[in-house]
C-alpha positions as CSV (number, residue, x, y, z in Angstrom):
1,X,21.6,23.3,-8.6
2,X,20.5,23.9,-12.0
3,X,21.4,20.9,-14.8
4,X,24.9,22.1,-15.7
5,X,26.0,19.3,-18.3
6,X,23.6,18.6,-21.3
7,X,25.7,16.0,-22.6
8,X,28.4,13.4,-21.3
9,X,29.7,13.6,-18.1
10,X,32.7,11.5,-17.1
11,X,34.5,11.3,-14.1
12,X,37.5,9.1,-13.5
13,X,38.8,7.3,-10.1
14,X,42.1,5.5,-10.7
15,X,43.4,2.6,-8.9
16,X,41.8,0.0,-5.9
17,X,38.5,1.1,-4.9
18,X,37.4,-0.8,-1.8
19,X,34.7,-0.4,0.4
20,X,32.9,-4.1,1.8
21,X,32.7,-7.8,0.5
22,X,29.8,-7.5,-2.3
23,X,27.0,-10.0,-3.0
24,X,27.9,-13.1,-3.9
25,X,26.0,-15.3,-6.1
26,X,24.6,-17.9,-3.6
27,X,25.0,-21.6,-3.5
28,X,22.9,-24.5,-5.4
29,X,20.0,-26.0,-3.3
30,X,18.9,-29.0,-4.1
31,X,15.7,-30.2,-5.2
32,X,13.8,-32.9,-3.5
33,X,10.4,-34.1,-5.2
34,X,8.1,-33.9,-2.6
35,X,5.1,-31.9,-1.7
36,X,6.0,-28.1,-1.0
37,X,9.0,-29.0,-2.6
38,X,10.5,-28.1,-6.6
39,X,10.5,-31.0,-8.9
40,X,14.3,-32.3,-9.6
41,X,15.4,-32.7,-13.4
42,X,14.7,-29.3,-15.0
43,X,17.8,-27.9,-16.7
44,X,18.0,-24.3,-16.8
45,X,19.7,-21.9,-19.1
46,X,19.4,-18.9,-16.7
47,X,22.0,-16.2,-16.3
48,X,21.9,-14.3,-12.9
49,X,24.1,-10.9,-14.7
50,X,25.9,-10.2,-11.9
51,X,28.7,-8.3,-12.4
52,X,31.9,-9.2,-10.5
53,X,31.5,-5.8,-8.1
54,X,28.1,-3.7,-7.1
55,X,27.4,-0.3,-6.7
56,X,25.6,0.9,-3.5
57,X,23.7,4.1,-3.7
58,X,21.5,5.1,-1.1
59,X,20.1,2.1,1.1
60,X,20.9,-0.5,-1.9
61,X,23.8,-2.5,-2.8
62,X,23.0,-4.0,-6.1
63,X,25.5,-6.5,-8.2
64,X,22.9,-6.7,-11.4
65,X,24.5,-5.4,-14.6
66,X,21.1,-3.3,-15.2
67,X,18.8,-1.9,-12.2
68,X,16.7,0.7,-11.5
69,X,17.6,3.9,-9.6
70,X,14.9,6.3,-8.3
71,X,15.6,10.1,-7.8
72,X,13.8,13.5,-7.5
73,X,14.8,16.5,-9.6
74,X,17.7,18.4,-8.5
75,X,18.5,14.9,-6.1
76,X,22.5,14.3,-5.4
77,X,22.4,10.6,-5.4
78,X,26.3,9.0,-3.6
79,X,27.2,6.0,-5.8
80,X,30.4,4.1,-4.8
81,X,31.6,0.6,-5.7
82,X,31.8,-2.0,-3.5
83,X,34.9,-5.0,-4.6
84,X,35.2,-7.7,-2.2
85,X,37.0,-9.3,-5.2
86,X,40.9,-9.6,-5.5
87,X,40.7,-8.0,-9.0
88,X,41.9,-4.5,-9.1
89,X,41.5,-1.9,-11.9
90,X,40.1,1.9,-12.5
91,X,36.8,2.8,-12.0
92,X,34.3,5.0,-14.7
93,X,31.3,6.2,-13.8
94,X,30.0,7.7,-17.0
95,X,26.4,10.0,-17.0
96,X,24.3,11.1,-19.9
97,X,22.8,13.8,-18.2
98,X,23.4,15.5,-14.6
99,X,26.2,16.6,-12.8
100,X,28.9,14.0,-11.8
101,X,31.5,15.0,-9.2
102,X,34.1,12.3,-8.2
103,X,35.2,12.6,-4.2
104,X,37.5,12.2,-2.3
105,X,37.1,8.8,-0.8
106,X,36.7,7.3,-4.6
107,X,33.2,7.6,-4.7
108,X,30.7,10.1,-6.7
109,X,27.9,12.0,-6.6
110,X,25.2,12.6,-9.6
111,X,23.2,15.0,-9.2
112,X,19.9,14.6,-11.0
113,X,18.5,16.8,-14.1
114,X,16.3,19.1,-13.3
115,X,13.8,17.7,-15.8
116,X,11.3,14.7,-15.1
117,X,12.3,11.4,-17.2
118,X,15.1,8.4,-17.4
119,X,19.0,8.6,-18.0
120,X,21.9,6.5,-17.7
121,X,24.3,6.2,-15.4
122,X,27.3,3.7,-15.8
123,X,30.0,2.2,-13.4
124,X,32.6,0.6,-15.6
125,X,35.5,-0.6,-14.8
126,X,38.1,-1.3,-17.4
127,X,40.3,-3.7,-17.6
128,X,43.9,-3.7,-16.4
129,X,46.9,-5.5,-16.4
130,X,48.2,-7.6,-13.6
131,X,51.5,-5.3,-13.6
132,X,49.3,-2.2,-13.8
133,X,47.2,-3.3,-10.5
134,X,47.3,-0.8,-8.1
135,X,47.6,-2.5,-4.5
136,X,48.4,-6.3,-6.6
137,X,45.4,-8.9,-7.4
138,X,44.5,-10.3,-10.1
139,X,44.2,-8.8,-13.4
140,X,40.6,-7.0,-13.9
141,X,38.8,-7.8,-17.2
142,X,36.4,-5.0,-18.1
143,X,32.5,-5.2,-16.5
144,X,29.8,-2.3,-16.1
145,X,26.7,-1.8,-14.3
146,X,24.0,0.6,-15.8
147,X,22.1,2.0,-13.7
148,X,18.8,3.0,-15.8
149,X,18.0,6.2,-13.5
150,X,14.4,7.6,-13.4
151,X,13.9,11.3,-12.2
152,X,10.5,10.8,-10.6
153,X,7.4,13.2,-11.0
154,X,7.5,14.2,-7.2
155,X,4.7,13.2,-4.3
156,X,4.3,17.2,-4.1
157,X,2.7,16.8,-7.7
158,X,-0.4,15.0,-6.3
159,X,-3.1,17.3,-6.4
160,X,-6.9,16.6,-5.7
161,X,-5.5,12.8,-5.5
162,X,-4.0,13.1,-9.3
163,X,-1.1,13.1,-11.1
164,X,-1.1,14.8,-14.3
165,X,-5.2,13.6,-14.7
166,X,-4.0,10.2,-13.2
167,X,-6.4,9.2,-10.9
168,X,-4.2,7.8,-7.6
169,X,-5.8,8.6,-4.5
170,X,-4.6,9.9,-1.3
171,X,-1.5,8.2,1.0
172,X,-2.4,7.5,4.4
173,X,-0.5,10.8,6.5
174,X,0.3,8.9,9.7
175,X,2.1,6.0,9.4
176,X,1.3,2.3,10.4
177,X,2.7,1.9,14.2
178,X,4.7,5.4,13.4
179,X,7.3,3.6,11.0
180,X,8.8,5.3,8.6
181,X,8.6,2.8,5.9
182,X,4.7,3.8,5.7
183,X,5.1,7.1,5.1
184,X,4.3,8.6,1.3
185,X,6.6,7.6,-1.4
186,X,8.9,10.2,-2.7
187,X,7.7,10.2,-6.5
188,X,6.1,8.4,-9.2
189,X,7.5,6.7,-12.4
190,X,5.9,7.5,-15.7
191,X,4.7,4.2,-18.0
192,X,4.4,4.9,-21.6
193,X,2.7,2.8,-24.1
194,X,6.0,4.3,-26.5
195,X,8.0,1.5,-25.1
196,X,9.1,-0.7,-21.9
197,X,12.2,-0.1,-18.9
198,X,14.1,-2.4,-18.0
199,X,14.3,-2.3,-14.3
200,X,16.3,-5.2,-13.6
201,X,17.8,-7.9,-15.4
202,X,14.5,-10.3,-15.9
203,X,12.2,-7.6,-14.9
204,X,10.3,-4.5,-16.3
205,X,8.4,-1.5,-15.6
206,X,5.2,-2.4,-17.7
207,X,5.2,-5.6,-15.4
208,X,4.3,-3.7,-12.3
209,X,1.5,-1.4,-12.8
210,X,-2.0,-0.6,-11.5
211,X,-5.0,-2.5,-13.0
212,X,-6.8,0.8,-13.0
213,X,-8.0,3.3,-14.2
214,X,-7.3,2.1,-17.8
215,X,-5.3,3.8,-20.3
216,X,-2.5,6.3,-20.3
217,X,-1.1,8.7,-18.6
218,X,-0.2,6.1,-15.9
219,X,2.2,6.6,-13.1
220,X,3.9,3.6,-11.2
221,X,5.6,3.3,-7.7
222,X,8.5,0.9,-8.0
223,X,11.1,0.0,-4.9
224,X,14.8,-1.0,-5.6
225,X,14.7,-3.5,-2.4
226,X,11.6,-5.1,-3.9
227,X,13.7,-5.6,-7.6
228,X,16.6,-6.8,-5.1
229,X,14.3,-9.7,-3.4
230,X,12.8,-10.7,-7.2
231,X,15.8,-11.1,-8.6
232,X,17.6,-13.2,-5.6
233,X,14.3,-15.2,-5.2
234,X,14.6,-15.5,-9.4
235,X,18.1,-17.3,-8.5
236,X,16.5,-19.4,-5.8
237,X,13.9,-20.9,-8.5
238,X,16.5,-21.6,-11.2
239,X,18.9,-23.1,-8.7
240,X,16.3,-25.6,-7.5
241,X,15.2,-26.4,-10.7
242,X,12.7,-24.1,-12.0
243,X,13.5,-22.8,-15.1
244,X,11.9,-19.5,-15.0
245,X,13.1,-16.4,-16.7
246,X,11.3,-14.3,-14.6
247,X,8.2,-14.0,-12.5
248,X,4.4,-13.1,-13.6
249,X,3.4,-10.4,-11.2
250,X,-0.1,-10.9,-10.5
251,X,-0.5,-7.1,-8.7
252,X,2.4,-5.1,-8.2
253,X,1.9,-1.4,-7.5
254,X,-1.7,-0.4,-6.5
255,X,-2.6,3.3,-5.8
256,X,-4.3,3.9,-2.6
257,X,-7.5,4.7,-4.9
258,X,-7.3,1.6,-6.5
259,X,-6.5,-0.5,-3.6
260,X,-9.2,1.0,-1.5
261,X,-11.8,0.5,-4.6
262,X,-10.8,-3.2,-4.6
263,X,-11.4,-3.5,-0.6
264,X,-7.6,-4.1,0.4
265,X,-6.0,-2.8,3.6
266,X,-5.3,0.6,3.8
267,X,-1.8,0.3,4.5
268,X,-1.2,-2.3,2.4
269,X,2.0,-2.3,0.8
270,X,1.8,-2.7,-2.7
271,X,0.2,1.3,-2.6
272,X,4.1,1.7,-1.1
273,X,5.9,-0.1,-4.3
274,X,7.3,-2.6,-2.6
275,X,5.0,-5.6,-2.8
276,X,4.0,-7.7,-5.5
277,X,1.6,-11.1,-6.0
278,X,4.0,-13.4,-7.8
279,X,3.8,-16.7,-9.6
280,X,5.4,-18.7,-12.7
281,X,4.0,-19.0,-16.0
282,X,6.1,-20.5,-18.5
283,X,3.4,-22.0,-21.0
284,X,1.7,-18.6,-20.8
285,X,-1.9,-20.0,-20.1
286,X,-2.0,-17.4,-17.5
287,X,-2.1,-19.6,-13.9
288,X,1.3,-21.3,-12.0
289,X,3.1,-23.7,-13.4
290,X,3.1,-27.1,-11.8
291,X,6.1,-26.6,-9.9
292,X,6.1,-29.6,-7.4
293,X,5.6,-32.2,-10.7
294,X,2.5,-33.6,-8.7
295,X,0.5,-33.3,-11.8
296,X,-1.7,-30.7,-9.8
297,X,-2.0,-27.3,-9.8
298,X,-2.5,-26.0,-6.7
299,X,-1.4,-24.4,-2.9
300,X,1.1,-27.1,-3.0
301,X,3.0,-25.2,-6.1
302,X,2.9,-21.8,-4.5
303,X,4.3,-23.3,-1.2
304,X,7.3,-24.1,-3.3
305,X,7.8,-20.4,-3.9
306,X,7.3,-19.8,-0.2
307,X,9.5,-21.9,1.1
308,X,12.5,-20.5,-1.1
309,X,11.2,-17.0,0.2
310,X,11.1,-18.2,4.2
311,X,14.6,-18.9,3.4
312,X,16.1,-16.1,2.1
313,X,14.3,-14.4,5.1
314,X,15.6,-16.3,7.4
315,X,19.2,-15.8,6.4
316,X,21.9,-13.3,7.7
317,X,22.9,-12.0,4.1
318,X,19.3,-11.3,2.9
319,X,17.9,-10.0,6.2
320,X,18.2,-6.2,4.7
321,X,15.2,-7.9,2.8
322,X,13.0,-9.2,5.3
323,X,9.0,-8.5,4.9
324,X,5.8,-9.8,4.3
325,X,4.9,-13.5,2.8
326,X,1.6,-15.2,2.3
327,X,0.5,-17.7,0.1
328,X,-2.8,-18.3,-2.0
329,X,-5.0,-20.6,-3.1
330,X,-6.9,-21.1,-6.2
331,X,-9.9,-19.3,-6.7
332,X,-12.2,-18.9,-10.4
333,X,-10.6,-15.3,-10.8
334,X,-6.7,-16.3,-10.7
335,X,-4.7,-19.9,-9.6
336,X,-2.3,-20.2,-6.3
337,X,0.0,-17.2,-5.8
338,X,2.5,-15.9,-3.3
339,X,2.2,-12.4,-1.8
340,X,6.4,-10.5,-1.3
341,X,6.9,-7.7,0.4
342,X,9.7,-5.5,1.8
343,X,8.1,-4.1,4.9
344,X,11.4,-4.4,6.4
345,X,10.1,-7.0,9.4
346,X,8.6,-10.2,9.6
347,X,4.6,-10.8,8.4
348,X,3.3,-13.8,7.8
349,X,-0.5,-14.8,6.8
């Protein structure tokens, strides 16, 4: 269907909408100063901006009150909220572009312009008064999540292993082991130099891209999962006493051109999106922080990271997120890292 509203489009859903208990923000760990483990005593200011109910669309259930949603042209996208909350109230879902239609289990659909590029989509709900509740609860103060929505350039625009004069490569056709999280990604995410998307709360698009070919255009491939992992694992640090406000990501997207010039795997998955090399910089000199307060940098700060990760992995509520996890050393060309994935089973090297 054709791109039918060209500007707001507003649907309303009055009353309770409930669908399963969302994420909730996760309990403090402590920090023990030892080896492999984050040095006690760091305050941190860090806000996780969860909003007090998600929004699931597709295979993601996010609580952030910015995040990333991928689509293709023409794409009807089902958003609903999920309020595991006692606070009832009425739910917006507000669209600068695209076609919204509410249905009639208190969800919506949007259905995606026709034309390449990023709009907004935003769940709100407003607030209410506790005799106004439909179905009782408490009282719900007003919250939104926007949903910064990117209408890809779709895989079917790779020609002669370009996109737009983007050199990219070719994906492997036959998946790894016949799973279908190797097959080709759906689309590609345009990077400007004109300005910067903020793809989740402590993490943009200009963070992820391929070291090559230089200069502009220059497509990205970018998972929602991966953003979902980064941002819990974000948590994990500050909780523990790393004050981080976001991650360095050492390699995030590679295309299969560039990964192959650089002699990585061929089905590795940061040509996928859903990878990246991770580590914290917070005096900016460009190699991990001292995380363990050893005095050292070394494998024994990147171990810190790993262990939050082997964690999270190894937890019933973030097993959605299971994947790949290795750890670095120093070497002249970069200090100790961790490797994340969403491969969406357990690797470990």
């Amino acid at each position: 269907m054709s791109d039918r509203l060209t500007g707001l489009a507003r649907s309303l859903v009055l009353g309770a909408i409930v669908a399963a208990a969302s994420a909730v923000a996760p309990g403090a760990t402590s920090a023990i100063e030892k080896e492999g483990e984050p040095h006690a005593g760091r305050p941190s200011g860090f806000a996780s901006e969860r909003a007090t109910f998600s929004v699931r669309f597709r295979d993601i259930v996010t609580p952030y009150r910015v995040f990333l949603m991928t689509a293709v042209p023409g794409e009807r996208v089902r958003l609903e909220v999920v309020d595991g909350s006692s606070l009832r109230g009425r739910y917006i879902l507000e669209a600068d572009r695209g076609v919204v239609a509410p249905l009639p289990d208190g969800a919506w659909t949007w259905e995606a312009p026709a034309e390449e590029g990023t709009y907004r989509v935003v769940i709100r709900r407003e607030a209410a008064s506790g005799s106004g509740n439909a179905g009782g609860g408490r009282p719900a103060a007003e919250d939104a999540i926007t949903l910064n929505a990117v209408v890809m350039v779709p895989m079917e625009t790779l020609a002669g292993g370009e996109v737009h004069g983007y050199r990219v490569g070719d994906f492997p056709q036959e998946p790894y082991r016949d799973l279908p999280q190797y097959l080709p990604p759906r689309g590609f995410i345009p990077l400007t130099p004109a300005g910067d998307l903020q793809v989740s709360p402590h993490f943009t698009l200009a963070q992820f891209p391929c070291k090559g070919p230089p200069g502009f255009p220059k497509y990205v491939v970018l998972s929602e999962k991966l953003l979902l992992k980064l941002e819990l694992l974000l948590e994990r640090a500050n909780e523990a006493g790393i004050a981080a406000p976001t991650f360095q990501v050492l390699s995030g997207f590679r295309s299969p051109w560039y990964n192959a010039d650089i002699g990585r795997p061929r089905y590795s998955r940061h040509i996928y999106g859903d990878a990246a090399d991770i580590y914290v910089d917070n005096d900016a000199d460009g190699r991990m922080d001292d995380l363990n307060g050893d005095g050292r940098i070394d494998l024994a700060d990147a171990t810190v990271l790993h262990r939050l990760v082997e964690k999270m992995d190894g937890a019933a509520k973030t097993a959605h997120l299971i994947g790949g996890l290795g750890q670095y050393p120093t070497t002249p060309h970069h200090g100790p890292f961790i490797h994340i994935d969403t491969r969406e089973y357990r690797a470990r090297w």
